[in-house]
Structure formats: C-alpha cells, structure tokens
C-alpha positions as a printed NumPy array, in Angstrom:
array([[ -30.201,  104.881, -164.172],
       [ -30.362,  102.213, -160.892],
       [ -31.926,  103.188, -158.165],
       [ -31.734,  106.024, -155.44 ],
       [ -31.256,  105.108, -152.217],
       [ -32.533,  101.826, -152.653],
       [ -36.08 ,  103.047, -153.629],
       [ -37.31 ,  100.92 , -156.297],
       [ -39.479,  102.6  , -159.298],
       [ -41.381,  102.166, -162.379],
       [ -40.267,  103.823, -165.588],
       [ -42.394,  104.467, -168.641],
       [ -40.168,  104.698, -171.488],
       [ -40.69 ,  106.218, -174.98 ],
       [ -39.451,  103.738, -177.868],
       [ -38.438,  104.779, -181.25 ],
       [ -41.771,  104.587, -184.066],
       [ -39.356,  103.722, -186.426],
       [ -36.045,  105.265, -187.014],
       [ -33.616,  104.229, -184.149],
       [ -32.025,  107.181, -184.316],
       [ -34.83 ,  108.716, -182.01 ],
       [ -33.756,  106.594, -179.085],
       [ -32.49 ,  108.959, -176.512],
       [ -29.721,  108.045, -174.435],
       [ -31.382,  107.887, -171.02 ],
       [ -33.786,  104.903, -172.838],
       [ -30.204,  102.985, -173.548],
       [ -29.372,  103.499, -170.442],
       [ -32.437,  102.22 , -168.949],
       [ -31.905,   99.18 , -171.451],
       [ -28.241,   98.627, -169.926],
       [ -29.325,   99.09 , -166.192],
       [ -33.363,   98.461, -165.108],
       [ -34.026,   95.018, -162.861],
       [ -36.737,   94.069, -165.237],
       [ -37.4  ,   95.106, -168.55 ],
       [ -41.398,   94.414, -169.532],
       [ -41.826,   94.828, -172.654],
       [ -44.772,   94.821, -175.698],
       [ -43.026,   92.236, -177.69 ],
       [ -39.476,   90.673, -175.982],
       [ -38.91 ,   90.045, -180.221],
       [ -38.756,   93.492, -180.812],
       [ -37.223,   95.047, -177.845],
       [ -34.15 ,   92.189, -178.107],
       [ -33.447,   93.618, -181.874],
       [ -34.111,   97.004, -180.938],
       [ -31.547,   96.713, -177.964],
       [ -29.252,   95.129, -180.531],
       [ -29.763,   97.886, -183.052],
       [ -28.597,   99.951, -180.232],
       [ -25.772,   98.145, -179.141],
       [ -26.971,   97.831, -175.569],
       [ -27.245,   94.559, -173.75 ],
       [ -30.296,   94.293, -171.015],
       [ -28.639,   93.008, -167.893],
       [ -31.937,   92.624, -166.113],
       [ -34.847,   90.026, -166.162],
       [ -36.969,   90.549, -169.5  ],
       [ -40.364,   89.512, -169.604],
       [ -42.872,   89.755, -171.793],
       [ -46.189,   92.28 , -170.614],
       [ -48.888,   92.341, -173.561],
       [ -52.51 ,   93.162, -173.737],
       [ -53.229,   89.226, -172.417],
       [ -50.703,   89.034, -170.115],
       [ -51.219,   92.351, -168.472],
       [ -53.65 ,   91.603, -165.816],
       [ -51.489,   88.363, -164.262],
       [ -48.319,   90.127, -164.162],
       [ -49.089,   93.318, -162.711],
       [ -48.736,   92.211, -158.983],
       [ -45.328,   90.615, -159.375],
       [ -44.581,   93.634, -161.545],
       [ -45.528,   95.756, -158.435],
       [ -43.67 ,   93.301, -155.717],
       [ -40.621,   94.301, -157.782],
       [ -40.547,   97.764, -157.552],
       [ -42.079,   97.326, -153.764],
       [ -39.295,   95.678, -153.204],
       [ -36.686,   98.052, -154.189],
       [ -36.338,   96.752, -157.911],
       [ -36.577,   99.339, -161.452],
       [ -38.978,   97.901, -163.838],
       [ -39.072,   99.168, -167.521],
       [ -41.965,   99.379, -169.235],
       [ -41.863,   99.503, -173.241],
       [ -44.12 ,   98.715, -175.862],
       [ -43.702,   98.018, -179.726],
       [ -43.146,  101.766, -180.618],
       [ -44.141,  104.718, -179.072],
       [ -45.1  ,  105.75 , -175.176],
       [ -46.456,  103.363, -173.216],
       [ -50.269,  103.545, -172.035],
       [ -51.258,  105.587, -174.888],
       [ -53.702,  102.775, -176.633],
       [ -50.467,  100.374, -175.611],
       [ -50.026,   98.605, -172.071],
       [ -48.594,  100.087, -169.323],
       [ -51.598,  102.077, -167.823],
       [ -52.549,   99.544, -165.87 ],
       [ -49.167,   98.897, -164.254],
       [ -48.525,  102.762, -163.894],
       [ -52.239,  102.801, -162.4  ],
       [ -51.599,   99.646, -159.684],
       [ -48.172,  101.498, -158.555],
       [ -49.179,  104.465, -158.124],
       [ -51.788,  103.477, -155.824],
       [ -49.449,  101.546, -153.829],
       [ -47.754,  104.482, -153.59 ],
       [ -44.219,  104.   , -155.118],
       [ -42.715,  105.882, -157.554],
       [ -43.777,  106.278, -161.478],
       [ -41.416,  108.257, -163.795],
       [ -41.31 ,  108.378, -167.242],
       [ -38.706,  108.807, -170.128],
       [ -40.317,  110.847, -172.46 ],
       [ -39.558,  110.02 , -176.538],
       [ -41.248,  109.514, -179.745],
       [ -45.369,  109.582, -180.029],
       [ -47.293,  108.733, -182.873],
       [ -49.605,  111.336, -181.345],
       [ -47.895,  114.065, -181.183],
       [ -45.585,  113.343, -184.213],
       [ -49.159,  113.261, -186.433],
       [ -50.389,  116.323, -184.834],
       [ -47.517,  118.412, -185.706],
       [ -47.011,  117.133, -189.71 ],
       [ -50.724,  117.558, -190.175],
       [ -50.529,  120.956, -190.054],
       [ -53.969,  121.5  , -188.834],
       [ -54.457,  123.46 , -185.395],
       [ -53.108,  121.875, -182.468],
       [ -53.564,  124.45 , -180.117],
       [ -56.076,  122.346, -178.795],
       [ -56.751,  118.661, -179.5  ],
       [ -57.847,  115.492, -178.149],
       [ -56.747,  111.854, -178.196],
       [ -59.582,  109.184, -179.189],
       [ -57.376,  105.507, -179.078],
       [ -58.77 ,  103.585, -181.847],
       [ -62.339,  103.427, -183.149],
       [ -64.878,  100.913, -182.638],
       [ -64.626,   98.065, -184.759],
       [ -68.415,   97.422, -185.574],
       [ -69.577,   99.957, -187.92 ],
       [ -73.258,  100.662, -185.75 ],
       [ -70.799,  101.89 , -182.928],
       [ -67.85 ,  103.452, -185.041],
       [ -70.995,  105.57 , -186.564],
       [ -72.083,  106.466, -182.842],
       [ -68.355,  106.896, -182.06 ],
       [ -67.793,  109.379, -185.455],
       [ -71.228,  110.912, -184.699],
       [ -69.845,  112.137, -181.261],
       [ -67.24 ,  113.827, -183.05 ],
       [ -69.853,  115.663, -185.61 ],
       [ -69.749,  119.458, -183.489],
       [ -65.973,  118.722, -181.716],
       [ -64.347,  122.023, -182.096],
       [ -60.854,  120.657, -181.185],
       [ -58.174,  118.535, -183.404],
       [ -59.102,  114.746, -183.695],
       [ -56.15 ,  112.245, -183.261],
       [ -56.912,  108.467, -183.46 ],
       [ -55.333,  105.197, -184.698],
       [ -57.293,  102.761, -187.48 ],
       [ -55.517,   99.454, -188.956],
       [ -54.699,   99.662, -192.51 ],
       [ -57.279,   97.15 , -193.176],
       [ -60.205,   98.946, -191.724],
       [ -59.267,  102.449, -192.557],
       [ -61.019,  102.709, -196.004],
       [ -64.309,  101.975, -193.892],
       [ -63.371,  104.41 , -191.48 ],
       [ -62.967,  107.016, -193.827],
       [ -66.159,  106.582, -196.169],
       [ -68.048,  106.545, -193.073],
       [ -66.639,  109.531, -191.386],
       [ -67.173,  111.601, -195.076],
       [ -70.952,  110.021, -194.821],
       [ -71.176,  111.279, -191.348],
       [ -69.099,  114.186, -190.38 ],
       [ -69.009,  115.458, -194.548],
       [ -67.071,  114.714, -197.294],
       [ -65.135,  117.963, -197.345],
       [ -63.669,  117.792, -193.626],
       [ -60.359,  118.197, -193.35 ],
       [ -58.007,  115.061, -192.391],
       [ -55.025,  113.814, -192.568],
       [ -53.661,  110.237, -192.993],
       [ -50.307,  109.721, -191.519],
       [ -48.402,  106.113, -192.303],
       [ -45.422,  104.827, -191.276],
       [ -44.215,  107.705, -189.839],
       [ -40.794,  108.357, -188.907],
       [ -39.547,  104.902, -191.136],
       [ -38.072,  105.001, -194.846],
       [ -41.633,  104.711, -196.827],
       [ -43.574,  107.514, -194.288],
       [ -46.265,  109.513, -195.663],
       [ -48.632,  112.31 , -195.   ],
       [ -51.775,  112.465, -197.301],
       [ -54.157,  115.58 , -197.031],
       [ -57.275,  116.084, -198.137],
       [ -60.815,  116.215, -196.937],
       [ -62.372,  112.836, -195.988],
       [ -64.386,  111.809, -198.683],
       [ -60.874,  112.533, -200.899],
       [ -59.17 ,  110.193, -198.315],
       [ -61.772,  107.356, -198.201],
       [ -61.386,  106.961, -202.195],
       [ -57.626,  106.854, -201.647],
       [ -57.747,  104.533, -199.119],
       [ -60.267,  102.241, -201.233],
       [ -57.271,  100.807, -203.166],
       [ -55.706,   99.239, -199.688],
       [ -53.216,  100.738, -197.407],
       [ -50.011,   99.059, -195.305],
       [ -48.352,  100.339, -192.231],
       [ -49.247,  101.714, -189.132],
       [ -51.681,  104.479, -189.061],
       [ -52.517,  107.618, -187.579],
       [ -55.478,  109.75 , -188.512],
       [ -55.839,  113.62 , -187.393],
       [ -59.244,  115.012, -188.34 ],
       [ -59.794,  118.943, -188.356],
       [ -61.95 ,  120.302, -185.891],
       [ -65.343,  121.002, -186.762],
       [ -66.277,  124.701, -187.453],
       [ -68.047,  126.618, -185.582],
       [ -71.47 ,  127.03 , -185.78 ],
       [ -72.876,  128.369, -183.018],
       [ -74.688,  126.438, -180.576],
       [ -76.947,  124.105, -181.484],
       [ -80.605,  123.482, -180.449],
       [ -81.051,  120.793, -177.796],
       [ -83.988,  118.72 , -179.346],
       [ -81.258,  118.51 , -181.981],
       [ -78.999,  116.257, -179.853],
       [ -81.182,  113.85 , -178.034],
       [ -80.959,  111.293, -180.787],
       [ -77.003,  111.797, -179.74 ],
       [ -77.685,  110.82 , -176.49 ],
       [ -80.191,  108.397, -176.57 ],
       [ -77.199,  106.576, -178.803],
       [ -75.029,  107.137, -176.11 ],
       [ -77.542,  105.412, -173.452],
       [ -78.43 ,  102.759, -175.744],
       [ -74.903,  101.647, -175.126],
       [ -75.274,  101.443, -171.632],
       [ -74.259,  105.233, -170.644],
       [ -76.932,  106.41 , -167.786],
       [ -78.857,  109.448, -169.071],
       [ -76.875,  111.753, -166.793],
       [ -73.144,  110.93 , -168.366],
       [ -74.975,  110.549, -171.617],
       [ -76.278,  114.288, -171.773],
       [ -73.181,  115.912, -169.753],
       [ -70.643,  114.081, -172.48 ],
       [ -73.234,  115.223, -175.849],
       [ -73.371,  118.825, -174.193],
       [ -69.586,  119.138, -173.408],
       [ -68.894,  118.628, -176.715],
       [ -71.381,  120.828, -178.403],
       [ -71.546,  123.509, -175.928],
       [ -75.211,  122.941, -175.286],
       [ -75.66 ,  123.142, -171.193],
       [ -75.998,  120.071, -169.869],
       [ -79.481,  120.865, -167.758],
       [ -80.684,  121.796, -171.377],
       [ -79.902,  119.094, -173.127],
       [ -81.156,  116.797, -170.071],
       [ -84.687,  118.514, -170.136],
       [ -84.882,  117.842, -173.721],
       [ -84.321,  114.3  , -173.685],
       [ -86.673,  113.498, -170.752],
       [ -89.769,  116.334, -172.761],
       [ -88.805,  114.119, -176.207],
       [ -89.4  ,  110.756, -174.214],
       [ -92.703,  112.102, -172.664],
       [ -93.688,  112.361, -176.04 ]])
C-alpha cells in the first residue's frame, strides 16, 4: 500500500469475524506495509498476521477503548507527518461499536486523509442471514446495561418500522430478550446470530419470547441480534407518546431532541407531539 507522494493517511481496515479466509488481500498488504499498525488487541492481530503468513514491518501498538483518548494525537502526528497508520480491531470494521471513530474523527478534522479497506461486518453479515427485510435498517451498538434504561432503550424501538441490528453479550442476552418479548411482544420477529462466520455459527429464528426461553439455558460466543421491524399501524395519537418522551428527558435529553427523536420514529410530527407533552404537564 505505502504512501503516495509522501502524503501520509489513515486506513480503517475490515478484519476477518472469524474464518481467515475472509481476509482480503489489500488487508495483508496493509499488514506487510503500514508505518504503524494500531490495533484492538496486539494478541490477536500478531496471530492473525501469522495465520496469514504476513509479517508487520511497522511499529504496532496497542489502541483499545482505555487507551484511545492518549494515543490519538501521536496517532495523528504520524499520519501529519507523512506516516500510514492501520487501524484494526478484534474482528470486524473498525468504529462500528469498536475504536477507531475517534481517530478517524481527530484526522479528519485535521484535514488528512481517511480511507478505508472495506471487509467482513457482523452487521451486515447478520442482516443478510436473518432473512428479514433489509431494505431499510438501522444500527443500535449495544444496549444499555441497566435494565430501567435497556427498557427505555427497547421502548424506543416499540413503533420502529425499519430492521433492528444490535450486539448483546452472551451473558446478558437472556435478559435482553425476555424484556424485549415483555416490551415490544412476545411474537416479534428476531433473530439471534452467534459466532458467525467460525466452525460452531448459528442462526436461531423465532419471535422473541421463543428466543428469550432459548436463551434462558445460557449462550457462548459473540452475538448479534436483528429484530423485525415493527408493523405498521398507522400513526399513533400523540398523548400516546409523551410518557416516551418524558423517559427520554428524564435521562437528560432537552424536551426539544426528546419529542423530535419519539416523533421521527413513530411518524407523529414533531410540533404535535411537542404540544402534547407541554398540555399533559399543564395538567
């Protein structure tokens, strides 16, 4: 890869989720040639570049969730500089619930050149083996781990029309589950995705209260979860969603955000829904 015209530049690269095989060759190449390689977990990325028979001849140093914020400016200097830094995280693209969004973010305000080597996504990978419409669909990271805000979180999600895709550890996804059936119904379609792409994958279908018992008996692996968007109903009355957004400021939204979030997501118009929380508080 190296650089052009001495120009240095930051590279986002996809890594495999779990079969090798997926590594394309421009990430090898990357491997072989970048300044500095900053990766999730040096562990990983040392037996992944040895599973790949490619020896990093740059500096490789170690850029994780704790480390992020102190190494960003050197990080920068480098590709300032005229250096290619290589950003890669456990599995998966980088910045999607990983690091490298704030590294991506402090470059490209400096001006100097982000690219990105495009690979394997537990997002996108879900999304298509679910077999539930991806037409349209949105991203949601991972829940909230306190079940008063996951509920606030899931309730949010109650009238989305769109395909849900989020991540949940193995160990909190039976909670997950039983309270999305409790909150969202038992009979909404999901889809559990583990281990995907690796020797023990699997895809489990069902509705969510189906899921949640499944899950009850304790689940390994890495996790994806695509839930079906909700059907439509038409839209709903206003006074209806001011407990919604009254959650929403509770957690510190102001009322404005609050309303314009609830209403974008239930197609209720935002002046609407606004007037009915400021009549419901005048009593």
């Amino acid at each position: 890869m190296g650089n052009i015209s001495g120009t240095g530049r930051l590279v986002l690269a996809a890594t495999p989720l779990g079969d090798a095989g997926d590594a394309s060759p421009r990430l090898v190449a990357a491997l072989r040639t970048s300044d500095v390689v900053a990766a999730e977990d040096t562990r990983r990325l040392r037996a992944l570049a040895s599973t790949l028979d490619v020896v990093p001849t740059g500096r490789i140093v170690s850029y994780y969730d704790s480390v992020e914020a102190a190494r960003t400016p050197g990080l920068v200097e480098t590709v300032r500089d005229g250096g290619t830094v290589l950003v890669v995280t456990d599995a998966g693209m980088p910045s999607v619930s990983d690091p490298g969004f704030r590294l991506a973010s402090a470059c490209a305000e400096a001006g100097l050149p982000v690219t990105c080597l495009p690979g394997p996504s537990a997002v996108t990978t879900a999304l298509a083996v679910s077999a539930l419409p991806c037409d349209r669909f949105c991203f949601e990271g991972f829940p909230p781990r306190k079940t008063g805000e996951r509920g606030r979180w899931l309730s949010a999600l109650r009238e989305e029309p769109r395909t849900t895709v989020f991540f949940e550890s193995p160990h909190r996804l039976a909670d997950t589950l039983a309270q999305a059936a409790e909150l969202l119904g038992a009979q909404r379609p999901a889809v559990v995705c583990r281990e995907l792409t690796k020797t023990h994958e699997e895809v489990w279908r069902g509705g969510l209260g189906e899921l949640a018992a499944w899950a009850e008996a304790g689940v390994r692996g890495e996790i994806t979860v695509v839930l079906g968007g909700a059907e439509a109903t038409g839209v709903p009355d206003p006074a209806s969603l001011v407990g919604a957004v009254e959650e929403r400021v509770a957690d510190g939204e102001r009322l404005k955000d609050a309303a314009a979030t609830v209403a974008s997501a239930t197609g209720v118009g935002k002046k609407e829904l606004y007037d009915a929380v400021l009549r419901s508080r005048r009593g």
